[in-house]
C-alpha positions in Angstrom: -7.5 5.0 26.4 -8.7 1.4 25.6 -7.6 -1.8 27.0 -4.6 -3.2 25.8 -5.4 -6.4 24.3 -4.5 -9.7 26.4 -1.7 -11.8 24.8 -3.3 -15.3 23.9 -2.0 -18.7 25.7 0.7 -20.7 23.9 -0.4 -22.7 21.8 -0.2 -26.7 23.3 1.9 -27.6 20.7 4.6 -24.7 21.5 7.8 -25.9 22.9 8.0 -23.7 26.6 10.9 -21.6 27.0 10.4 -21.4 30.8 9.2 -23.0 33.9 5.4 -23.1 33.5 4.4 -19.8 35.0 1.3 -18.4 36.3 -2.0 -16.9 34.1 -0.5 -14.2 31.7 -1.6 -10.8 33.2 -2.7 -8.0 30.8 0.5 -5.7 29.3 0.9 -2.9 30.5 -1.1 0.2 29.2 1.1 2.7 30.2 3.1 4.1 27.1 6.1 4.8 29.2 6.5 1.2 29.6 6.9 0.3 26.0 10.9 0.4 25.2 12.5 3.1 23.6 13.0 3.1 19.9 15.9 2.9 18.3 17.3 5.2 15.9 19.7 3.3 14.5 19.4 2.4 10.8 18.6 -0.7 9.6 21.0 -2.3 7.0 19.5 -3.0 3.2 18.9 -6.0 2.2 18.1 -7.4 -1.4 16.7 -10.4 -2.7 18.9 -12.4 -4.4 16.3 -13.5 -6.6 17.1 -12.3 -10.5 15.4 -8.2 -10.5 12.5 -8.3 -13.1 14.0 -6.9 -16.4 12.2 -3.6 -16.4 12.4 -2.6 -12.7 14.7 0.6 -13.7 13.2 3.4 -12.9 13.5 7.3 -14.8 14.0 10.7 -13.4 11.9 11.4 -16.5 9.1 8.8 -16.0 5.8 10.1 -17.3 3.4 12.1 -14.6 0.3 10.2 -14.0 -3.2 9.9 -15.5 -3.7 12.4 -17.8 -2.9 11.9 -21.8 -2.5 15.6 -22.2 -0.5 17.2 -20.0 2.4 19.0 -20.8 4.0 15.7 -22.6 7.7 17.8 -23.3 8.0 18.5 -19.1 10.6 17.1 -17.3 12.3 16.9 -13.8 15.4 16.3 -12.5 16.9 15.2 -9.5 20.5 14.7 -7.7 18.9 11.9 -5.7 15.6 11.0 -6.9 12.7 9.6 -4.4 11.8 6.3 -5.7 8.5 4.2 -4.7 8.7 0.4 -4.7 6.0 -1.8 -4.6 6.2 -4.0 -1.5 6.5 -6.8 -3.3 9.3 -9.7 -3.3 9.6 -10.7 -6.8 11.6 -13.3 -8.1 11.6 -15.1 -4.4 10.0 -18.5 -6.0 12.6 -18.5 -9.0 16.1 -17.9 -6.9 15.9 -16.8 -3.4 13.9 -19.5 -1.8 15.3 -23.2 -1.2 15.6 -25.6 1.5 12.7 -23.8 3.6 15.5 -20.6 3.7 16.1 -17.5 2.0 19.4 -16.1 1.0 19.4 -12.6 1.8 22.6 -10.6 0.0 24.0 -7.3 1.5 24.5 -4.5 -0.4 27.3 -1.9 -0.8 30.8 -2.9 -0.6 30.5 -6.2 0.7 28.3 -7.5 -2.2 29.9 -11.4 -2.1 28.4 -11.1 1.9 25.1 -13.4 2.3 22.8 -14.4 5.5 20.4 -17.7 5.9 17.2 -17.2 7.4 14.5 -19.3 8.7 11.2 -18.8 6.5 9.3 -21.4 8.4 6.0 -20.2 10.3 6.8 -18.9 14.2 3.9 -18.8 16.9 4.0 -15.9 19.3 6.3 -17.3 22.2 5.8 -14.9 25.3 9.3 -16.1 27.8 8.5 -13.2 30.2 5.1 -12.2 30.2 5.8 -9.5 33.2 8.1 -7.6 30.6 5.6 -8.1 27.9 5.0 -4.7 25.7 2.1 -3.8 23.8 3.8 -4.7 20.7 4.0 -8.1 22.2 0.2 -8.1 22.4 -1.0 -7.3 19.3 1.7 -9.3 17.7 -0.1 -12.4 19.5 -3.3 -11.3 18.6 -2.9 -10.1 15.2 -0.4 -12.5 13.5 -2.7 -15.6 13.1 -5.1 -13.2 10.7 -1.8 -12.6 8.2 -1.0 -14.9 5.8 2.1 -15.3 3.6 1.0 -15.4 -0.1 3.1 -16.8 -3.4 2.2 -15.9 -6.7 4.1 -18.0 -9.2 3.6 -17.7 -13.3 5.0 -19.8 -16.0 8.4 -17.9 -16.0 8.2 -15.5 -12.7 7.1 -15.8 -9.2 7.0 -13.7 -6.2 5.6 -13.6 -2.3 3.5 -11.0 -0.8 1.8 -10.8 2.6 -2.5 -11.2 2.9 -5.1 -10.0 5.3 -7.9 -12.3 6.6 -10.8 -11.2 6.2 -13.3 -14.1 6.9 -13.1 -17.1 8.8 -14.5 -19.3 5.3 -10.9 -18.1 3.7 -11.4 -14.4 2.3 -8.0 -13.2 2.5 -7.3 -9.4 1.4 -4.3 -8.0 -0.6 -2.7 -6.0 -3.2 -3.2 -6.5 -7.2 0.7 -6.5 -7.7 0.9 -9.3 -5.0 -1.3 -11.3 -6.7 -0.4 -10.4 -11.0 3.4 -10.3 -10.2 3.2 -6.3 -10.8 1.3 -6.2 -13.6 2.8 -9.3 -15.2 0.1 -11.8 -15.2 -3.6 -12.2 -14.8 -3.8 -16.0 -13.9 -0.9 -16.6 -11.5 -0.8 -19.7 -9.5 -1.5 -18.9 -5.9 -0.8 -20.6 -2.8 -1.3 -19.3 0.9 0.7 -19.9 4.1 -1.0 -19.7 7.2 1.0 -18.6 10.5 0.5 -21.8 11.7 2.3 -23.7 9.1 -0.8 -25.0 6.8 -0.4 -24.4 3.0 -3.6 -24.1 1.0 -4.4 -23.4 -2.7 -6.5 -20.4 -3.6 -8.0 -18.6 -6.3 -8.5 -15.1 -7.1 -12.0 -13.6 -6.3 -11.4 -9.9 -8.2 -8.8 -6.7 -8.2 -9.2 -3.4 -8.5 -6.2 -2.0 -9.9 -7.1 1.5 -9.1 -6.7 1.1 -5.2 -4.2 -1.7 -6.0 -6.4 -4.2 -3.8 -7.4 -8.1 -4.6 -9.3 -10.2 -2.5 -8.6 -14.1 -3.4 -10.3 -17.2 -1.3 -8.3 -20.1 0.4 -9.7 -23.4 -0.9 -10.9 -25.6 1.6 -10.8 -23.4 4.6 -13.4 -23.5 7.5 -11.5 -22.7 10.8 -9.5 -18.9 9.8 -9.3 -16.1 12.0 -10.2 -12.8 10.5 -9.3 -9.6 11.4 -10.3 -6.6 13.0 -10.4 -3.4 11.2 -10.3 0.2 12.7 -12.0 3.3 11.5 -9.0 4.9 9.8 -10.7 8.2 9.5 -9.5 8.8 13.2 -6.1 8.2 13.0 -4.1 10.6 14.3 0.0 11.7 13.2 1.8 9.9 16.0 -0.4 7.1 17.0 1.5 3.9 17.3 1.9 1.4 14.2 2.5 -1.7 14.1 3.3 -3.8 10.6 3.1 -7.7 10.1 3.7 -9.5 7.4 6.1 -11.8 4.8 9.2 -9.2 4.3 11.8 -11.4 2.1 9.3 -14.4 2.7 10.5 -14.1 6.3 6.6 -14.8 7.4 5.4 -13.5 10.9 7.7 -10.3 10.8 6.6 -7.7 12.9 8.2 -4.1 13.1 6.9 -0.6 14.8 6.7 2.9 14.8 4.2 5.5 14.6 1.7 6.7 12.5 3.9 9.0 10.2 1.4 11.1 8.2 -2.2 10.9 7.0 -3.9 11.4 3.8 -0.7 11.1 2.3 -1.3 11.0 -1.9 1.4 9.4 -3.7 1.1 8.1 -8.0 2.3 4.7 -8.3 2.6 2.2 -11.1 -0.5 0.5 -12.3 -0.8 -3.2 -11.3 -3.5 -3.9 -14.0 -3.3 -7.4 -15.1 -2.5 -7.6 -19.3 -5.7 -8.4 -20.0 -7.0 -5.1 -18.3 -6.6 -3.0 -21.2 -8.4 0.2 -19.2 -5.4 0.8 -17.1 -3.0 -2.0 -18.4 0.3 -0.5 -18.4 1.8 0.8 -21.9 5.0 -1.3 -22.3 5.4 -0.5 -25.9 6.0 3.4 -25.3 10.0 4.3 -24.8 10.7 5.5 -21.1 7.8 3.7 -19.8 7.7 3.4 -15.6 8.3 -0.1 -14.2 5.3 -1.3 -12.0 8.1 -2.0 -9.6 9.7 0.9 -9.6 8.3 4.3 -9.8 9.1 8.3 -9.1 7.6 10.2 -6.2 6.3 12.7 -8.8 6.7 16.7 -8.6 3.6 17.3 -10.9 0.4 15.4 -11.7 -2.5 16.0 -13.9 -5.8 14.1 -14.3 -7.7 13.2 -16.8 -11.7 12.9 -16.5 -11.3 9.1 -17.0 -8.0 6.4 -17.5 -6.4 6.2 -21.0 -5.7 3.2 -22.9 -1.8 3.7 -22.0 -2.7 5.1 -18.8 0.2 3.2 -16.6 -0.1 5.1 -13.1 -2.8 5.6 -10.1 -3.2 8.1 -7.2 -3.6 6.8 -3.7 -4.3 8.7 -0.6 -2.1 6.5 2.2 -1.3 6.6 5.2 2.6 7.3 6.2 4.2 5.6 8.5 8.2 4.8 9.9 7.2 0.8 10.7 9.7 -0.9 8.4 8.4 -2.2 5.3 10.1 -4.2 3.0 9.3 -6.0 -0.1 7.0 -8.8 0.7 5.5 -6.6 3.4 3.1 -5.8 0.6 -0.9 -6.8 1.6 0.0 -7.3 5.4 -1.6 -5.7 8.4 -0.6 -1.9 9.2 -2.0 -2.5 12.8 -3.3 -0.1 16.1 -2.3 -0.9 19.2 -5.4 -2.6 19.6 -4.5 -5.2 17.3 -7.2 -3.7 14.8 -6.0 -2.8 11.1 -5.7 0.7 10.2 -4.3 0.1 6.7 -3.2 -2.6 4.2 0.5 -2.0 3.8 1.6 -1.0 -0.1 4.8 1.2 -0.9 7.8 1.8 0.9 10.4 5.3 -0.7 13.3 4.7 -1.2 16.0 7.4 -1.7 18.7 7.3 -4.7 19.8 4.9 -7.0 18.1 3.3 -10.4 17.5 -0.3 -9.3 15.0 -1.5 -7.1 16.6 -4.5 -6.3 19.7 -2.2 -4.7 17.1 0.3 -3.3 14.4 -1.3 -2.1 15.5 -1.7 1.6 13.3 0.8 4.6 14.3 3.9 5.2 11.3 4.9 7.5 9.0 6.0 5.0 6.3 3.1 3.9 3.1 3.4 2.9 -0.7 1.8 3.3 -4.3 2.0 2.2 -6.4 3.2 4.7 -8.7 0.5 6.5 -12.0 2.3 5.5 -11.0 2.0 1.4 -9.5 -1.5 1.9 -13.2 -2.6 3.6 -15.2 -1.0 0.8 -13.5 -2.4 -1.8 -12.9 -5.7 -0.5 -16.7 -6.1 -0.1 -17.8 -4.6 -3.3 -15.1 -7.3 -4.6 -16.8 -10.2 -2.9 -20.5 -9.3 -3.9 -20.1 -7.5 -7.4 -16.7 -8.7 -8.8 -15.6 -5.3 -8.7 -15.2 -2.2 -6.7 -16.6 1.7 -7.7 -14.3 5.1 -7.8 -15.6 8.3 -7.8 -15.1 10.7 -11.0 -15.3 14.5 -11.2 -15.4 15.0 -14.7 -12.6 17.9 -15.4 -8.8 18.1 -16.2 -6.8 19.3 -13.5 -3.6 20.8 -13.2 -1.4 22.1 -10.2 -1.0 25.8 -9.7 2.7 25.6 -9.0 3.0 24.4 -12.9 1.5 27.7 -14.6 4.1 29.9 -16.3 3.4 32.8 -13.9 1.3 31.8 -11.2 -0.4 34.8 -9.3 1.3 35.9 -6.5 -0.4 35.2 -3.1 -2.7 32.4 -5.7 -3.8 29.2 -3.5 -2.0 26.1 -3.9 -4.5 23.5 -4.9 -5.7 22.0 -8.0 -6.3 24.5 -11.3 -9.7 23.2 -13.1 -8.7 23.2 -16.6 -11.5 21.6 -18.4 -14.8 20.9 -17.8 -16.1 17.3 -19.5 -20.1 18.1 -20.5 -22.4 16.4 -18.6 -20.3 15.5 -15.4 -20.2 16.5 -11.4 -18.1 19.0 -11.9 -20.0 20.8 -14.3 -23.7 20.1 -12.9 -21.7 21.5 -9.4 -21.4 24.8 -11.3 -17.1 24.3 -11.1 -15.6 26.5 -14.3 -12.1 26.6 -16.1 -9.7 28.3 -14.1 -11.3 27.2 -10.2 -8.5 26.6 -8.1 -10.2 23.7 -6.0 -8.0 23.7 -2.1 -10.8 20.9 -0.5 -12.5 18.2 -0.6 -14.9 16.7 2.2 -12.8 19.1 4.8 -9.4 17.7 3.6 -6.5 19.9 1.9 -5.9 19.6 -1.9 -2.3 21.5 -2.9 -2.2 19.9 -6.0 -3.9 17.4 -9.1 -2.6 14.2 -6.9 -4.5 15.0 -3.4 -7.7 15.3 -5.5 -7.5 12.4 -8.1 -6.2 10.3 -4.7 -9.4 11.8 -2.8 -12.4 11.0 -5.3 -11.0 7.9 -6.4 -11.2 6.9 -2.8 -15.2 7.3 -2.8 -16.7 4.7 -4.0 -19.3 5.7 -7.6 -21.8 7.8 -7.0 -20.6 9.1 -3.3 -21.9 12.6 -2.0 -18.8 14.9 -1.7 -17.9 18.7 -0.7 -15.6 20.7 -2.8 -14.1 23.8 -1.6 -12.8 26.5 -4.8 -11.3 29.7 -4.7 -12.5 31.7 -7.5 -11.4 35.6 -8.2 -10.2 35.3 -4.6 -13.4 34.1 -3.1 -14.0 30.3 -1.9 -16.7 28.4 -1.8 -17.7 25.3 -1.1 -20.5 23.3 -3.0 -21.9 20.0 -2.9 -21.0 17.5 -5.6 -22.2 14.3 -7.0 -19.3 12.0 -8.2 -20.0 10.5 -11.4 -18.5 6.9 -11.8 -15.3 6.1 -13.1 -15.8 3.5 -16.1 
C-alpha cells in the first residue's frame, strides 16, 4: 500500500478555526479508519438556469456511428437510461448572481429554492487527528482543479478543468468548452481554487474523446496535477471526484471505483464548424448533445459521417457523485493522482435533462492514460489521433436468428479494401470477442477500444470463426 499523502499547511491567509495546534501528522492509512458511507440518496437538484431548447431526449434516438445500420430499428423502454453531459448550461444566463447560485428542488415542491456560496474555499483541516484520506487528497488535489465558464453571444455554461502545467495548460471536455456543441469560439474564463480569475483561450479539442485543452493567459505560478496509470485500476478501489458541480467550485464527493472499461455512445460535442462529426440538427428526432440514450445496439462505420452526431467512449464507472458542472474535473486515487477526467453521469427516467440530471451513483470518466495522450498530441500537433479498423460491425444479439451457443461480441459485416482489418486477414461474418486482452460483447466495446489508441497503434484482435478463435496482430489505420 502507498503512503497516504500529507495534508498541506493552511494557507497564512486562512482564518483558524482552532487553537493553533501542533505539526499535522500523516492521515491515517488504515481503510478501517475512513467513515462509513452513507447509503442514503442524495436529493436532485436542477439549475434554474433556462434548459437549452433541444435537451429532450428520444427512446427512439438514432444508434451511433454508422449511416447504415438498420435505419427502421427501434427500442423502447418503461424507464429509459439517460446520459447527461456533465455540464451546467445556462448557469451564466440565469442561475448565477450576487456570487450565489439558486439551486431549485425538484418533485412536488417545485416553488422550493436553496442559496449557495460559489465563492472559492481553501481546504480547512479543524481536527487534523480525525483527518480521513478523503481529507488528504482533497488538500492536495483541489488547488490543480479549476472552475471554467464558457459564455457565447446568447448561452453560457460552467464546467470543471484539470491542470496540467504550471505555465496554465488546463485539461477538459469539448462540451465544457463549445457549450455542447453549440459554439466554436466561446468566451472563456478560469477560476482558480484560490480565488484568481484569468482569461483563456482554447489550444484544440478532440471531439471524438470529448477532451480540450485551453491555456490560462498570464499564468506562471499553477500547480499541475498528478496523473495515475489507469490501466491498473481495479473495481473497488476508492474514488474521489473534485470539481464545479452547479458552479459550487471545490466540491468534493467519494466512492469507489464502480466498473472499468465501461463503453457508453454519447452525443458528439463537435463545434459547428466541425463538419466531420458536427451534429445533424436538421434531421427529425435528432439526439440532444445534452441529453442522450444508453443505447441497446450500436454499429460502426469504417470512418464518421457527415451527420454522424454520436461517439463511443470506454470510461471508467464510478458511484462518486457527479453532477453537471462536474464535467472536466479530477476523478482522483487515494493518492491524490488522477485516474480519469470526469464526463457523464445516467440518469434514470424522465425526458428532460434539466429534471433528470441529478446523481444517482452511476457517473462516468475518461481514463487518465487517454486524457494524457490526447492532451499532449493537443498541445504539440493541434490535434489528437484514433485508431481505425476498417470494417462495419454489428452486434450478434441483433441478427434475426443468432446461432445458439454463438459468442457475444462484435459480427464483422464488411470489410473496407485496403484497411487493418483486411490486411489482418479478418472476413465478413468474424465474430471479434477481444481486443488487446479486453472483452468485446458488442459494436460499442470495440469502436470505444480502437478509438482509444491513438493512429497507427499496434493492437491484438481476438475472432471466433466457424467456432474457432484466434487472435491476430493488427495495425490500426487512422481515423480521418
Amino acid at each position: 500500500m502507498t503512503d497516504t499523502p500529507e495534508i498541506p499547511e493552511t494557507p497564512s491567509n486562512a482564518t483558524p478555526a482552532a487553537p493553533p495546534t501542533p505539526p499535522t501528522p500523516p492521515v491515517p492509512r488504515a481503510l478501517s479508519e475512513a467513515p462509513a458511507q452513507s447509503t442514503q440518496p442524495l436529493p436532485d437538484y436542477a439549475a434554474s438556469a433556462p434548459t437549452p431548447p433541444s435537451a429532450a431526449g428520444s427512446a427512439n434516438a438514432p444508434a451511433a456511428e454508422s449511416a447504415n445500420a438498420n435505419a427502421g430499428a427501434s427500442f423502447r423502454r418503461t424507464k429509459p437510461v439517460l446520459l447527461v453531459a456533465a455540464l451546467a448550461v445556462g448557469a451564466l444566463v440565469g442561475g448565477v448572481a450576487g456570487g450565489g447560485i439558486v439551486l431549485a428542488l425538484n418533485g412536488d415542491s417545485s416553488n422550493s429554492s436553496v442559496s449557495a456560496n460559489t465563492t472559492p474555499a481553501n481546504i480547512t483541516v479543524n481536527n487534523p487527528d480525525n483527518a480521513t484520506t478523503v481529507t488528504a487528497v482533497a488538500a492536495k488535489a483541489t488547488p490543480s482543479v479549476v472552475t471554467i465558464s464558457a459564455k457565447s453571444s446568447d448561452s453560457g455554461g460552467t464546467g470543471s478543468g484539470v491542470i496540467i502545467s504550471d505555465d496554465g495548460y488546463v485539461l477538459t471536455n469539448t462540451h465544457v468548452v463549445t457549450l455542447d456543441g453549440a459554439t466554436g469560439d466561446a468566451a472563456i474564463s478560469v477560476q482558480t481554487n484560490d480565488g484568481r480569475l484569468f482569461t483563456a483561450k482554447l489550444i484544440g479539442t478532440d471531439p471524438i474523446s470529448d477532451l480540450a485543452v485551453i491555456k490560462i493567459d498570464d499564468a506562471t505560478d499553477l500547480q499541475p496535477a498528478s496523473f495515475a496509470d489507469s490501466s491498473k485500476l481495479n473495481v473497488g478501489d476508492t474514488a474521489i471526484a473534485i470539481g464545479a458541480p452547479l458552479g459550487l467550485s471545490g466540491t468534493v464527493t467519494d466512492g469507489i471505483v464502480s466498473a472499468i472499461n465501461r463503453s457508453i455512445t454519447i452525443a458528439s460535442s463537435a463545434a459547428p464548424d466541425n463538419s466531420e462529426i458536427a451534429p445533424d440538427t436538421t434531421t427529425p428526432g435528432q439526439q440532444s448533445p445534452f441529453e442522450f440514450l444508453l443505447p441497446e445496439r450500436e454499429e460502426e462505420q469504417s470512418a464518421p459521417s457527415q451527420s454522424s452526431s454520436t461517439i463511443s467512449l470506454a470510461v471508467i464507472q464510478t458511484d462518486a457523485a457527479i453532477n453537471p458542472g462536474n464535467s472536466g474535473g479530477a476523478l482522483l486515487n487515494a493518492d491524490g493522482e488522477v485516474i480519469g477526467i470526469n464526463v457523464a453521469i445516467a440518469s434514470a427516467g424522465g425526458s428532460s435533462a434539466a429534471s433528470q440530471a441529478g446523481s444517482i451513483g452511476v457517473g462516468f470518466a475518461i481514463p487518465a492514460n487517454l486524457a494524457e495522450r490526447v492532451s499532449k498530441e493537443i498541445i504539440e500537433n493541434g490535434a489528437a489521433s484514433h485508431g481505425l479498423l476498417g470494417a462495419t460491425i454489428g452486434n450478434v444479439t441483433d441478427e434475426a436468428t443468432p446461432a445458439s451457443g454463438a459468442s457475444v461480441g462484435a459480427t464483422v459485416r464488411e470489410i473496407s479494401a485496403g484497411g487493418a482489418a483486411e490486411a489482418a486477414g479478418l472476413k465478413t461474418g468474424d465474430i471479434i470477442t477481444g481486443i488487446d486482452g479486453l472483452p468485446v460483447t458488442n459494436a460499442t466495446d470495440l469502436t470505444a477500444q480502437v478509438r482509444a489508441l491513438a493512429g497507427g497503434a499496434k493492437t491484438t484482435i481476438t475472432y471466433v470463426r466457424g467456432g474457432e478463435a484466434t487472435t491476430v496482430d493488427v495495425t490500426l489505420g487512422t481515423l480521418k
